[in-house]
C-alpha positions as CSV (number, residue, x, y, z in Angstrom):
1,X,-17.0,35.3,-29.6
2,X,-17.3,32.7,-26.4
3,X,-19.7,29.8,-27.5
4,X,-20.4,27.5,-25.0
5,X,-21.8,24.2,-25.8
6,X,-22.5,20.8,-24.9
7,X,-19.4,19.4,-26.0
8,X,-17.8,22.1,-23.3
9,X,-20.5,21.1,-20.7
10,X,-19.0,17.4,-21.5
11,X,-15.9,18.1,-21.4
12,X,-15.9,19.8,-18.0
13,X,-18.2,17.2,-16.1
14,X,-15.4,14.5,-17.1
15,X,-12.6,16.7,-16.0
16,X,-14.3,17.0,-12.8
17,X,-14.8,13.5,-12.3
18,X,-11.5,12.8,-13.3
19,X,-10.5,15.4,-10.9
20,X,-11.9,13.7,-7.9
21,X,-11.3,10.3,-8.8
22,X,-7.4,11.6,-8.1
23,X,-8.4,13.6,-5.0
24,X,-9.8,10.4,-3.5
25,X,-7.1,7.9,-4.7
26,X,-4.5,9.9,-3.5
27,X,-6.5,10.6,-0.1
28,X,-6.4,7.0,0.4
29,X,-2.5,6.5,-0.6
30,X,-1.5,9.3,1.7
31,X,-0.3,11.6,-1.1
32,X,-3.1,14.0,-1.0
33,X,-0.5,16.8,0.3
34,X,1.6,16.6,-3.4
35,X,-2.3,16.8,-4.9
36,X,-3.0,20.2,-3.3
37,X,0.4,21.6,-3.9
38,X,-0.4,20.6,-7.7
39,X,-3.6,21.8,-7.8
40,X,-2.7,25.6,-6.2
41,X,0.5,26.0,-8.5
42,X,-2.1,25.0,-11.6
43,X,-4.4,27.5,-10.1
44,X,-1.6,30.4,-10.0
45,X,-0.2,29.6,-13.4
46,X,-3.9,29.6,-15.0
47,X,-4.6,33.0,-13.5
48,X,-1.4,34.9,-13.9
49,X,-0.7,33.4,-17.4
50,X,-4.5,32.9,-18.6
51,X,-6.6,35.3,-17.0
52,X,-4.4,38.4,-16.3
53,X,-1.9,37.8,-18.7
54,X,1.0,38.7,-16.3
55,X,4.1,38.3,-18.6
56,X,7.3,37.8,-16.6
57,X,5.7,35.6,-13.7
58,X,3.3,33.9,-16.4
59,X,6.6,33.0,-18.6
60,X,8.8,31.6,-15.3
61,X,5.7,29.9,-14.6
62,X,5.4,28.0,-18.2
63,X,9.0,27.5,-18.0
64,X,8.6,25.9,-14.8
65,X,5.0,23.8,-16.1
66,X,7.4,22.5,-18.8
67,X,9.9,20.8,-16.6
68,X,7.3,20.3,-13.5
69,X,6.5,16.7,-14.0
70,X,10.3,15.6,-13.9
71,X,10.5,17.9,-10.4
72,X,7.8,16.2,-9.0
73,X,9.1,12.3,-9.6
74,X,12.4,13.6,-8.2
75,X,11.2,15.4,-5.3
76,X,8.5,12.5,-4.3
77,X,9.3,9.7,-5.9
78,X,8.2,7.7,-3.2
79,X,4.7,9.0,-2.8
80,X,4.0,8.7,-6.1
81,X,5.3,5.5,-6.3
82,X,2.1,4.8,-3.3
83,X,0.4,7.0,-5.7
84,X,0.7,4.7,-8.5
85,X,0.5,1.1,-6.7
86,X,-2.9,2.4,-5.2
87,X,-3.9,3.6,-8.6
88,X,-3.0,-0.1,-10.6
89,X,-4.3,-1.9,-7.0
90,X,-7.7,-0.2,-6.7
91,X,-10.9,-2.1,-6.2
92,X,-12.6,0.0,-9.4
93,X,-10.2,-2.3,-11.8
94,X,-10.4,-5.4,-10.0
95,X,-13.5,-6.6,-12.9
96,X,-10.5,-6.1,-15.3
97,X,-7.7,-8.8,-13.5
98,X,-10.7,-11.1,-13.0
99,X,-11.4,-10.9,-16.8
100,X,-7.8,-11.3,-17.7
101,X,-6.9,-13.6,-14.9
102,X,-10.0,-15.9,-15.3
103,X,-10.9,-15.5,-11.7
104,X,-13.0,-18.9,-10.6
105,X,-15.9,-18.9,-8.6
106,X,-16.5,-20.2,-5.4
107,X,-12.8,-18.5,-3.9
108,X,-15.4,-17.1,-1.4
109,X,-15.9,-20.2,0.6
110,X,-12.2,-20.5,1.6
111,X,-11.7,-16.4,1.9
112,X,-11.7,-16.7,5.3
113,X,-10.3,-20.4,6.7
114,X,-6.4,-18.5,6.8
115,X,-7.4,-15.3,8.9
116,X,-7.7,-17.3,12.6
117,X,-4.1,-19.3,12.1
118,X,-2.9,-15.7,11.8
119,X,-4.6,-14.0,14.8
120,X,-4.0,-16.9,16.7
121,X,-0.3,-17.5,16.1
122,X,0.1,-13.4,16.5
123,X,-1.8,-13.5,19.9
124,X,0.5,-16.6,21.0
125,X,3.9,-14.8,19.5
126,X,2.8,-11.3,21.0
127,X,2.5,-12.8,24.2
128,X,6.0,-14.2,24.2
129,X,7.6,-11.4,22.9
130,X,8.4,-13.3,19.8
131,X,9.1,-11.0,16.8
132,X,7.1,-11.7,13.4
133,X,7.1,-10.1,10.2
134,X,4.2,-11.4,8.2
135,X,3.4,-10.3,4.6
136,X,0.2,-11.1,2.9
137,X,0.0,-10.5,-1.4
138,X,-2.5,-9.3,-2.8
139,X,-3.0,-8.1,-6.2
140,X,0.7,-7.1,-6.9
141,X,3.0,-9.8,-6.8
142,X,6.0,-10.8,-4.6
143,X,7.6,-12.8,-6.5
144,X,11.1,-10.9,-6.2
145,X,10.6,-10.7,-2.3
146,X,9.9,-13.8,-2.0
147,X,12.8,-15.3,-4.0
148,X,15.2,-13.5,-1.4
149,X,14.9,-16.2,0.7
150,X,13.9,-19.9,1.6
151,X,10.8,-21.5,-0.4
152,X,8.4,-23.0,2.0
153,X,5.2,-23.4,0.0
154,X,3.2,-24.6,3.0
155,X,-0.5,-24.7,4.5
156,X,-1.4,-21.6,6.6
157,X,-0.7,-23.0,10.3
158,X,-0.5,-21.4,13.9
159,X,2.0,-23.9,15.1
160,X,4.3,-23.4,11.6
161,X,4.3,-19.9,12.0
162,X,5.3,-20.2,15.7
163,X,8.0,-22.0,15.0
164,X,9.4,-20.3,12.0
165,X,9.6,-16.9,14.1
166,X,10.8,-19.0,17.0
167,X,14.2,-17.0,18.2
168,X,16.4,-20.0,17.8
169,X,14.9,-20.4,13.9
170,X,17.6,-19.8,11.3
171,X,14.4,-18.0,9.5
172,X,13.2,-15.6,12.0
173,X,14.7,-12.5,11.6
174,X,13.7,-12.1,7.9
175,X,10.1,-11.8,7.0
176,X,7.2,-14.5,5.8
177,X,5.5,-14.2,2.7
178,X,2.0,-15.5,2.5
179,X,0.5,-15.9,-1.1
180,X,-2.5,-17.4,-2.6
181,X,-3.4,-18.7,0.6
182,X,-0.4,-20.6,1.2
183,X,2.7,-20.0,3.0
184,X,5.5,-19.3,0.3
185,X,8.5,-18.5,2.1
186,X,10.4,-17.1,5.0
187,X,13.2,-15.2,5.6
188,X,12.8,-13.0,3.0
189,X,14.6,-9.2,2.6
190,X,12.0,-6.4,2.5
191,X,12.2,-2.6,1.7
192,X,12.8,-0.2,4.3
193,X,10.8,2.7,4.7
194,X,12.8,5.8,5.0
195,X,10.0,8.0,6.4
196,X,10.8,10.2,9.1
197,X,7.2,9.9,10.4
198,X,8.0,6.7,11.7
199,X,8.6,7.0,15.5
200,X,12.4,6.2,16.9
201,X,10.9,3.8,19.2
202,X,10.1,1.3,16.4
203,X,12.7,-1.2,14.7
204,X,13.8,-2.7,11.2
205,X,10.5,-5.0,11.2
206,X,8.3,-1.8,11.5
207,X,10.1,0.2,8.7
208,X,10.6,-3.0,6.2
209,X,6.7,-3.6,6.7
210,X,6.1,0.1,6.0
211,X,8.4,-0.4,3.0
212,X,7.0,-3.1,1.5
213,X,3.3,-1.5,2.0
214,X,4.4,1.6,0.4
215,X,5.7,-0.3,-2.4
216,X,3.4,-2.6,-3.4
217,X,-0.6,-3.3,-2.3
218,X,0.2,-5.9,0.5
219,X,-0.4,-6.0,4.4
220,X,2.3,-6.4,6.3
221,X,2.1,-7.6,10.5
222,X,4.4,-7.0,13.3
223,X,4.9,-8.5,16.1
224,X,7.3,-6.6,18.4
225,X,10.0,-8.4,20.0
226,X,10.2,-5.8,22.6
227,X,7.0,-4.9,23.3
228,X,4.7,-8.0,21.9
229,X,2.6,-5.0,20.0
230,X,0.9,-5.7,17.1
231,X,1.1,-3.5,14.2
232,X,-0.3,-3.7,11.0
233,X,1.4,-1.7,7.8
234,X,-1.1,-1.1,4.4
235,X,-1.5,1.2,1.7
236,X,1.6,3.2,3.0
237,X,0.5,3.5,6.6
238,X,1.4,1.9,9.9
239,X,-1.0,1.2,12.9
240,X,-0.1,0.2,16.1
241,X,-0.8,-1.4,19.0
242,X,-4.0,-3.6,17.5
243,X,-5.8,-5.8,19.5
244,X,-6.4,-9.4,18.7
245,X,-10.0,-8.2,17.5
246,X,-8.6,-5.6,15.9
247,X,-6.2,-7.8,13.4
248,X,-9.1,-9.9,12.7
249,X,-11.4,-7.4,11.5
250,X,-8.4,-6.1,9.2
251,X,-7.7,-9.6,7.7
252,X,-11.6,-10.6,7.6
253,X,-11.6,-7.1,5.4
254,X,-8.3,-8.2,3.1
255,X,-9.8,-11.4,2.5
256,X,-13.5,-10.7,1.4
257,X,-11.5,-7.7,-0.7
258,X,-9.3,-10.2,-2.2
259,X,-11.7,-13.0,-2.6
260,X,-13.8,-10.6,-5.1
């Protein structure tokens, strides 16, 4: 007989919760197309194996749920991996690094003092048609990235980034790592982005910032040498053509997020 209890009513609340947590992580990482696929072949195999006991398609189906999980990491290993950074990057478990990582108080005052050397040195490159590949760490480190190529360990400054990107800089055609609001290094080898989304029209500094957003939680800017657009790559998705203002408003945003 079918007893329904609060235990059950329990148990389903927190599976709903659970549920959309997912839906809305994987909204914002861009992988919400793998969540509905999921969902609708969970959907199938409850009702044909569960609720109309269909035999043949309900065993394929279980014989398919059983090796599912190592389909999906091959077939979309990439989003996933988004999938994942988003999940161990997400703002809900920031309380947990600041416990671990003894986060000190008063990181707010200085949040902002390395957002205008930015802006300004992009305005100044973009209208020069100087290329720039800027990367900004947040909670994930770069350590690896950053060893790749030359340890600057520097103040945040317009007229330092200007001149590392300068064309006739031995460092300009690899990327610049910002971290702990310092500038750590330059040159540095990134991970391109394979996605065919990307348009045609868009070179090796677009894709390697797309790469590195789609592998770990930082923000990536490009300055186009071509065009002297700015574009600005995070949580595994590119946008273009940004206005001064624009890049402001997205770096005031990283830094208040990152200052908390």
């Amino acid at each position: 007989m079918f007893s329904f209890g609060v235990k059950d009513a329990v148990d389903i609340i927190l599976f709903a919760v659970l549920l959309f947590y997912i839906y809305r992580l994987m909204k914002e990482s861009g992988t919400i197309n793998i969540f509905y696929g999921v969902l609708s072949f969970i959907v199938v195999w409850a009702l044909a194996s569960e609720i109309f006991e269909m035999r043949l398609i309900g065993t394929i189906l279980d014989k398919f749920m059983a090796i599912g999980l190592i389909i999906l990491v091959i077939l979309f290993q990439e989003p996933i991996k988004r999938f994942l950074v988003e999940l161990g990057s997400h703002r809900r478990w920031r309380f947990l690094r600041n416990f671990f990582h003894h986060h000190k108080e008063g990181m707010d005052a200085d949040a902002l003092s390395w957002v205008m050397p930015i802006v300004y040195a992009c305005m100044s490159m973009s209208k020069s048609k100087t290329g720039a590949l800027i990367v900004i760490e947040q909670s994930i480190s770069l350590s690896n990235y950053a060893a790749s190529g030359d340890i600057i360990d520097a103040n945040i400054n317009t007229r330092l980034i200007e001149n590392i990107f300068f064309k006739n800089s031995p460092l300009h055609d690899g990327a610049m790592i910002i971290s702990h609001n310092r500038i750590r290094s330059a040159g540095c080898i990134l991970p391109v982005s394979h996605d065919s989304d990307v348009p045609r029209t868009l070179g090796l500094r677009h894709r390697s910032a797309l790469g590195i957003a789609q592998a770990t939680d930082a923000m990536a800017i490009v300055v186009s040498e071509e065009t002297g657009n700015i574009s600005v790559a995070h949580r595994g998705k590119l946008a273009t053509r940004l206005s001064s203002t624009e890049l402001e408003h997205r770096l005031n945003a990283l830094a208040i997020t990152v200052s908390k």
